[in-house]
N, C-alpha and C positions, 0 to 999 in steps of 0.2 A: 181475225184470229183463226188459225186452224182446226178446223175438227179434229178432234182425235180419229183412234183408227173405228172404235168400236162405234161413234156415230157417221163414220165416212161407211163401214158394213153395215149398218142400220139401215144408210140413205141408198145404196146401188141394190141392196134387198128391196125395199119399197118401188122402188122405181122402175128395176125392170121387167119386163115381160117373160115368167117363165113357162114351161108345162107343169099341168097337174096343181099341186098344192104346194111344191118347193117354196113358194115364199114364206107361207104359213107355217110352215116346217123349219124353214129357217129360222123366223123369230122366234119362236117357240124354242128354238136349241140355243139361239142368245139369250133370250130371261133366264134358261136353264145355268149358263155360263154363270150370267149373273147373280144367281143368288147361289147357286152349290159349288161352283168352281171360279168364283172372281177373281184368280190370280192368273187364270189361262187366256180370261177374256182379249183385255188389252192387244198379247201376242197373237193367238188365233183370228182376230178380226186384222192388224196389220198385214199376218201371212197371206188373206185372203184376198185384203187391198192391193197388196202387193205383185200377188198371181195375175190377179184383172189388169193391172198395168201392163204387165211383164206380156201377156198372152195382146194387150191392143198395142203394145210397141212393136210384136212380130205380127200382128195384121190378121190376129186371130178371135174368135168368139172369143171373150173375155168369162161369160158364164162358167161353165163347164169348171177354168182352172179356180176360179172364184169360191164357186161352192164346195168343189173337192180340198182343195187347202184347208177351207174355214171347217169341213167337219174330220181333217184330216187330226184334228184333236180329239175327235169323240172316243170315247170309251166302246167295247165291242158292243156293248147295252145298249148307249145309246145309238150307236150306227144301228142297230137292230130296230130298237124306238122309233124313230125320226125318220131312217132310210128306207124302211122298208116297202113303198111304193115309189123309189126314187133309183134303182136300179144302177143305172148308168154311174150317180155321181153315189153311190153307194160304192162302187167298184174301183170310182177313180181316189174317192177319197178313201181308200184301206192301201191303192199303192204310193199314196204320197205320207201315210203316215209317218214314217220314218225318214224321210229325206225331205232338208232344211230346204226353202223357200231362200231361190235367188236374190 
């Protein structure tokens, strides 16, 4: 049986190796999903699956498009919240906001 998307982003979160606290930060923005916006979850964890593929089929870090996608949902609050010692995928997730996941 297939995972869904939002334990296939649970499991590439746990697993990989990132800097700083981003994983910590990450979970913490999916319970978030989870219990005050659980109808974005679903889609923002797909988006984010999706990106890691997309980004290891052109032979690139998967991370970077991974984590930008998935908080490419956040609200300006919580990118404020959650990003704010994460700079880089702060920056990349506020230019993918608005533009849909190949």
């Amino acid at each position: 049986m297939k995972a869904s998307a939002v334990e296939q982003a649970r499991r590439i979160n746990r697993t990989w190796l990132v800097q700083g606290t981003l994983a910590e930060t990450t979970t913490a923005f999916l319970d978030l999903l989870e219990r005050e916006r659980p109808e974005i979850l679903e889609e923002a964890s797909a988006r984010a699956v999706a990106a890691a593929r997309q980004a290891s089929g052109d032979h690139r870090d998967p991370k970077p498009d991974f984590y930008a996608a998935l908080f490419s949902v956040a609200t300006d609050e919580e990118r404020d919240r959650f990003l704010q010692n994460h700079a880089w995928t702060r920056r990349l997730s506020a230019e993918r906001r608005d533009k849909p996941t190949k």
